[in-house]
N, C-alpha and C positions, 0 to 999 in steps of 0.2 A: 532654526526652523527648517524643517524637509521639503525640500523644494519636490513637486508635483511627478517630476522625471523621476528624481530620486525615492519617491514614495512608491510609484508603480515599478520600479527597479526591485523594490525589495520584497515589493508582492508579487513578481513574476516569478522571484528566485523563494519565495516559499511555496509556492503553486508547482514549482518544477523539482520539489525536494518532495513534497506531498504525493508527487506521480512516480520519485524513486522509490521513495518506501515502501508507496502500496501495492508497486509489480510485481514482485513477488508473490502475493497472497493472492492478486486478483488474476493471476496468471495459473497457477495451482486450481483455484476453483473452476477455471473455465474447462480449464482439461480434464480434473474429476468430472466438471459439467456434463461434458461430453463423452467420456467414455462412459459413463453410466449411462446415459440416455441412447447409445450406441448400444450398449448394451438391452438397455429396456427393449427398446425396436425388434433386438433379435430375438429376445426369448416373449416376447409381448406381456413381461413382469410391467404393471404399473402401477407402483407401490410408491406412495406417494413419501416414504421416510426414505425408500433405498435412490434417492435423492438428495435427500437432506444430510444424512448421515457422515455416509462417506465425506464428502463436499466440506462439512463442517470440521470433520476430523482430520485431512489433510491441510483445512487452513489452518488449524491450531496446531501442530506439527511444522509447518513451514514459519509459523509466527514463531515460534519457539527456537528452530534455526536460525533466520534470520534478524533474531531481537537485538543483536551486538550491531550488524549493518544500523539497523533500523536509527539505534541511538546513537550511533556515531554520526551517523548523516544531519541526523537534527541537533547535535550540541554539537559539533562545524556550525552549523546553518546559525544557530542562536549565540556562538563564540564571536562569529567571523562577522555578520551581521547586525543580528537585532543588539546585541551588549554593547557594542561600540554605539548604534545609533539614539540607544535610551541614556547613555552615558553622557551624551552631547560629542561623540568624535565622528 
């Protein structure tokens, strides 16, 4: 049986593997965020796709980079973790 420490143990350290993976991507869009909407301000374009666009196509670019990190983080997390604790060790 998972004792209660140990249960919230293993849902902190999936919560903090779930905030490695997704900085990347969510770091990417902020900054497309921004420099487009820097951009909008200066030429007063307000185009509601040259928003969307960009934004979408640098996070699938960075997902596609980063897809080796991504899975290695989480089969660690699911090797080192959850398989031993569904296994009873």
């Amino acid at each position: 049986m998972l004792s209660e420490a140990a249960f919230f143990d293993v849902l902190r350290q999936g919560l903090w593997v779930s905030v490695i993976i997704s900085a990347p991507i969510l770091a990417v869009a902020l900054g497309v965020g921004l420099l487009v909407g820097l951009f909008q301000a200066l030429t007063s374009i307000q185009e509601m796709t040259l928003t969307f666009v960009p934004k979408v196509g640098a996070m699938l670019a960075v997902f596609w980079v980063t897809m080796s990190f991504m899975t290695r983080h989480l089969t660690i997390y699911w090797s080192d973790t959850l398989i031993p604790l569904i296994a009873g060790g």
